[in-house]
Structure formats: C-alpha cells, structure tokens
C-alpha positions in Angstrom: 0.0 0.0 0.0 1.0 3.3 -0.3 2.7 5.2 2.5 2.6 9.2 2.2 5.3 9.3 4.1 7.6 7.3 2.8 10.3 8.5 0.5 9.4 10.0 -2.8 10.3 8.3 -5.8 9.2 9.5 -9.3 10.3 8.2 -12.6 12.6 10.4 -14.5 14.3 8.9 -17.0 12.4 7.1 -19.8 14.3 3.5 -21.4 15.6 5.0 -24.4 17.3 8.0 -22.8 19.0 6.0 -20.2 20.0 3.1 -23.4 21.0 6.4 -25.4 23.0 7.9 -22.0 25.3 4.8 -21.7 26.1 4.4 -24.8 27.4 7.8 -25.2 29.4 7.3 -21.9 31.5 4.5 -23.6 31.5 6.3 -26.8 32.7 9.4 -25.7 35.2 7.6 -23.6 36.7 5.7 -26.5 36.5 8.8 -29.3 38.1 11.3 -26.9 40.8 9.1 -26.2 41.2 8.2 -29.5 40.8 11.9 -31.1 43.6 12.7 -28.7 46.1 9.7 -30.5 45.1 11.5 -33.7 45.7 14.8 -33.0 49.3 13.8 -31.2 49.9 12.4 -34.9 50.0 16.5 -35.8 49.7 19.0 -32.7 49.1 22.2 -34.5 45.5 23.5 -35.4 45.0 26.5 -37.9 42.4 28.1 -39.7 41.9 28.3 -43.9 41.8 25.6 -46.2 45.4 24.5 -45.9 48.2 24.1 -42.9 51.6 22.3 -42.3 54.5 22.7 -40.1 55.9 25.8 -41.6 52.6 27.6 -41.0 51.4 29.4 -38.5 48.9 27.7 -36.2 46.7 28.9 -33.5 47.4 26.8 -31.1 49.8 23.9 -30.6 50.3 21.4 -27.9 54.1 22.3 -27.1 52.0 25.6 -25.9 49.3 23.6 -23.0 51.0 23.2 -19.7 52.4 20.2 -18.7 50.4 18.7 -16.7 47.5 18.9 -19.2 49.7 16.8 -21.2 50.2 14.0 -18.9 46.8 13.8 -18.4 46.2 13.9 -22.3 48.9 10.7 -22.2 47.2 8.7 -20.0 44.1 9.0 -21.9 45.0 8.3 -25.3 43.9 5.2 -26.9 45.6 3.4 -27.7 48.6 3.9 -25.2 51.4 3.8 -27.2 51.7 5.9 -30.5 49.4 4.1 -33.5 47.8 6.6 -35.6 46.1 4.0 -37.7 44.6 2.4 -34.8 43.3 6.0 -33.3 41.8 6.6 -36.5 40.1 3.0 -36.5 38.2 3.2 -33.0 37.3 6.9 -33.7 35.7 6.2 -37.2 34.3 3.1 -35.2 32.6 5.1 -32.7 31.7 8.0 -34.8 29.5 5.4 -36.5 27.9 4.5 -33.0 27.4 8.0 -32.0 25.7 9.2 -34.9 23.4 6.5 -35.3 22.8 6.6 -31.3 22.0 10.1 -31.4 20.0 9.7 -34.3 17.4 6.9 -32.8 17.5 9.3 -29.5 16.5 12.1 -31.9 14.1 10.2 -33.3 12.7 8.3 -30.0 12.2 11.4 -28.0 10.0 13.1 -30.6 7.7 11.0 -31.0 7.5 10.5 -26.9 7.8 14.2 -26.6 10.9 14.5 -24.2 12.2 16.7 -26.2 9.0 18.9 -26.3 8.0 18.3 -22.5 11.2 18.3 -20.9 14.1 20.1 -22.8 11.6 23.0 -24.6 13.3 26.4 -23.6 10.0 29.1 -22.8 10.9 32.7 -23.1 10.0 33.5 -19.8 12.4 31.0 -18.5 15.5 33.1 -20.5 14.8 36.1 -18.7 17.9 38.0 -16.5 15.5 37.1 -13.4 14.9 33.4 -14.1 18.6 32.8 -15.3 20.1 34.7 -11.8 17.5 32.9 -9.8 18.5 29.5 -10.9 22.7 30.7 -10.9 22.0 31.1 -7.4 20.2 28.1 -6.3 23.2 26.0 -7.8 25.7 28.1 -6.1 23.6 26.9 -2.5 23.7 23.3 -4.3 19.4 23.2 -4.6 19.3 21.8 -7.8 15.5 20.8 -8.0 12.2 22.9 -7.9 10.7 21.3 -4.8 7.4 22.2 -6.7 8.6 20.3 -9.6 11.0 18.1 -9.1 11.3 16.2 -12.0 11.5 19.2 -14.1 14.6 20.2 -15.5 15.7 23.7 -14.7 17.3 26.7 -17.4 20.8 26.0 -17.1 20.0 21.9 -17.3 17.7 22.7 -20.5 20.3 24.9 -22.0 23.2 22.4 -21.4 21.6 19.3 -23.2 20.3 21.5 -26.1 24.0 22.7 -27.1 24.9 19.7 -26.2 22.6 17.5 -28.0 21.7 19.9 -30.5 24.9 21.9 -31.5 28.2 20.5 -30.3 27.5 16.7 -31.2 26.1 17.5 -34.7 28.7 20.1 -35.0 31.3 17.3 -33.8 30.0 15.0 -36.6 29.6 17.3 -39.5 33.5 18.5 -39.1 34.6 14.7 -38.8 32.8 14.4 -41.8 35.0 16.9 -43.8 38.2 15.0 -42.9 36.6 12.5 -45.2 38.7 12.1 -48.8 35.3 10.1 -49.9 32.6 12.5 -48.1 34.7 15.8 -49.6 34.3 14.1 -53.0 30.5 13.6 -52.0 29.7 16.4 -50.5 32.4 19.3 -51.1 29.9 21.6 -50.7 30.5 21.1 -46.5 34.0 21.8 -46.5 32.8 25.2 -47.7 30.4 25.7 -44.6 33.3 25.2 -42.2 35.8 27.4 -44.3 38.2 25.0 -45.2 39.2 21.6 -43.8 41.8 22.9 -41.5 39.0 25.1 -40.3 36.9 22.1 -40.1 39.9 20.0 -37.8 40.1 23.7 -35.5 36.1 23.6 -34.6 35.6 20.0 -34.5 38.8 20.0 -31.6 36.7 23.3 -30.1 33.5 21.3 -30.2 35.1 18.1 -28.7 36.4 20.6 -25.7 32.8 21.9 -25.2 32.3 18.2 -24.8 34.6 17.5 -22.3 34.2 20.7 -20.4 30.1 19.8 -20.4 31.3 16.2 -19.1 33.5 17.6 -16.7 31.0 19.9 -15.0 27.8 17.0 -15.4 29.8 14.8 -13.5 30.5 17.7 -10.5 27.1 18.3 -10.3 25.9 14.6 -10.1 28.3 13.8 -7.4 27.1 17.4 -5.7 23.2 16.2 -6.0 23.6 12.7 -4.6 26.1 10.4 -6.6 23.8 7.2 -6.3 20.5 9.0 -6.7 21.2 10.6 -9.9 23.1 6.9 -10.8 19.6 5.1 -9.9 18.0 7.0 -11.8 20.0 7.1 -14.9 19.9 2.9 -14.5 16.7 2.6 -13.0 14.7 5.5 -13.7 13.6 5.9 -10.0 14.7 9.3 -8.4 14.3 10.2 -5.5 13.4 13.5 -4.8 15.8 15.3 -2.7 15.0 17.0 0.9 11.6 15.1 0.7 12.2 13.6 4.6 9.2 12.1 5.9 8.5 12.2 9.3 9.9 9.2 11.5 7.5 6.3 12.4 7.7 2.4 11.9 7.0 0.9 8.7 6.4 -2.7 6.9 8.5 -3.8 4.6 5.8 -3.6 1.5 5.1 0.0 2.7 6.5 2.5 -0.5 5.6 5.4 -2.8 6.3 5.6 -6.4 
C-alpha cells in the first residue's frame, strides 16, 4: 500500500534516454581518447583551407602546460603511438554516435521529451529566471521542490548545445576529414571554411564536450552520486530534501 510518508520516488528517465545515455558514456570515452592519439599524430591547429609545419597555427600542444599533457597521455587510446589504430576506434565510434544520437532524436520526438522536458519558454531566459537559478546552484538546490522532475534553465540549455549543436557540429567536421565524403559532399568543406578550419572547430566542439562532461559529472556527485546513478539505471529518483516524518514501517510499505 501506499505510504505518504515514505520516501518520494518518481520516474525520471524514460528506457531510451537512459540506453541512449550509456552508450554515449562509452563512446565518448573511447572517441576522446582516440581523437587525442590522432591529434598527437600532428599537434598544431590552424584556420583556412590549408596548414603544415611551416605555417602558423593557433594553437599547438608544445603551448598547453604540462600537466595537461600527462593527463592527455594517460588518456590516449591506444597507449602507445598508432595513428592508424586512433583513426580505426574513432571512425568506429563516430558510427555509434551518430546512429545513437540519431534513434535518440528520433525516439524522443515521438515521446515528446524533447518537447516536454528540454523546450526552452521565453520566460524562462529572462535576467530574473537565469540569476534565480545561478544562485540556487551556487547553494547546491538543484531541484524545484514544486517540480521536481523538471529540469531547470541552465539543465535545459546544457543538453540543447549539447545535443543539439556540439554533437552534430562534432559530426559534421569529422565528416569533412573525409577524402570520400569531400568528393561527395564538397559543398561542406565550404560551410566550415576550409578543412583545417573544419579539424580547428571539431577540436573546439570536442572541448565543449569535455568541459560539459567535466561539470555533469560535479554536479551529479554534488546532487547525490547514487540517486542521480539510480536514476540514470533505474529511472527511479528520489526526490531530494523530501524527509518524511519518522514512524515504523512494513516492509511492502512504498511510494512511487
């Protein structure tokens, strides 16, 4: 039976989300590391149509401290330098992320998550709105107590660059780096400018990714580490500073 004051646990998360969130874990895991054996093969990034070693480049690794490059060691797949290898798992995965996103895309249109959960409402963009929610993070209240399966302005705005811009944008450029998709489509090394253009924004987008990743994962371990886990495996969340008052219950006694 039903206990009202039991814990409360609501669904979040439907099935294809959560199948659509894992996969990207391990796919993101596998195409950073990857992308960073590739670009190792030639750290230097410019913009145009054309650059080499004699050109001058907007950034290069020789100029990222030191300690960024360790860490960009111990990540790179696979260990020791194979740039045909790299190149294998990231065209590998690139495969699985596009196609993942795509059924996601596809999935969450026709159960409306996109519209009932991610749509961004003018009134939520406003100076007032935004600085409201800036501040509940900074106390770590990451929930609407009113609605707390809703997602808030600076989650909505987070997945929809991510999901929406940096992903497709990450896609797209890898596309250009394509001798066979250039021949098919030259028109798209034109939108990016050029395919050393194309290399500079897909690195920028990949960095949006891993600076998105880096913050998620602060903020899940901030919220509850094994709630938000549960209910990215599960789908059951429990809603945060819900306490019920103390009493004795049976063990068949829950809310959902």
């Amino acid at each position: 039976m039903n206990d009202p004051t039991a814990p409360m646990i609501i669904k979040r998360h439907r099935m294809a989300t959560r199948v659509w969130h894992w996969v990207t874990v391990v796919t993101m895991f596998i195409m950073i590391g990857s992308g960073i054996g590739i670009l190792k093969a030639h750290p230097r990034l410019y913009w145009g149509a054309y650059g080499a070693n004699f050109d001058s480049a907007w950034t290069t690794l020789d100029q990222w401290p030191s300690w960024l490059v360790t860490l960009l060691n111990l990540l790179t797949i696979p260990a020791s330098y194979n740039l045909a290898i790299s190149r294998r798992w990231h065209l590998l995965f690139a495969l699985v992320l596009a196609f993942a996103l795509l059924g996601f895309m596809i999935v969450s249109l026709i159960n409306r998550h996109f519209q009932r959960d991610l749509r961004v409402r003018a009134a939520e963009l406003s100076p007032r709105e935004v600085a409201h929610d800036v501040k509940e993070h900074l106390a770590f209240r990451f929930h609407d107590p009113k609605r707390p399966g809703a997602y808030n302005i600076l989650q909505k705005l987070s997945y929809v660059v991510t999901i929406f811009v940096l992903i497709p944008v990450m896609i797209l450029t890898g596309l250009t780096m394509s001798p066979g998709m250039d021949a098919a489509w030259p028109w798209l090394l034109d939108v990016f400018g050029g395919r050393q253009s194309a290399r500079s924004i897909h690195f920028i987008a990949a960095t949006g990714l891993v600076l998105f990743i880096i913050v998620h994962l602060a903020l899940v371990i901030l919220a509850g580490a094994w709630n938000e886990l549960r209910s990215m495996i599960t789908g059951r969340w429990q809603v945060p500073g819900h306490v019920p008052p103390t009493h004795r219950r049976t063990p068949h006694e829950t809310r959902s």
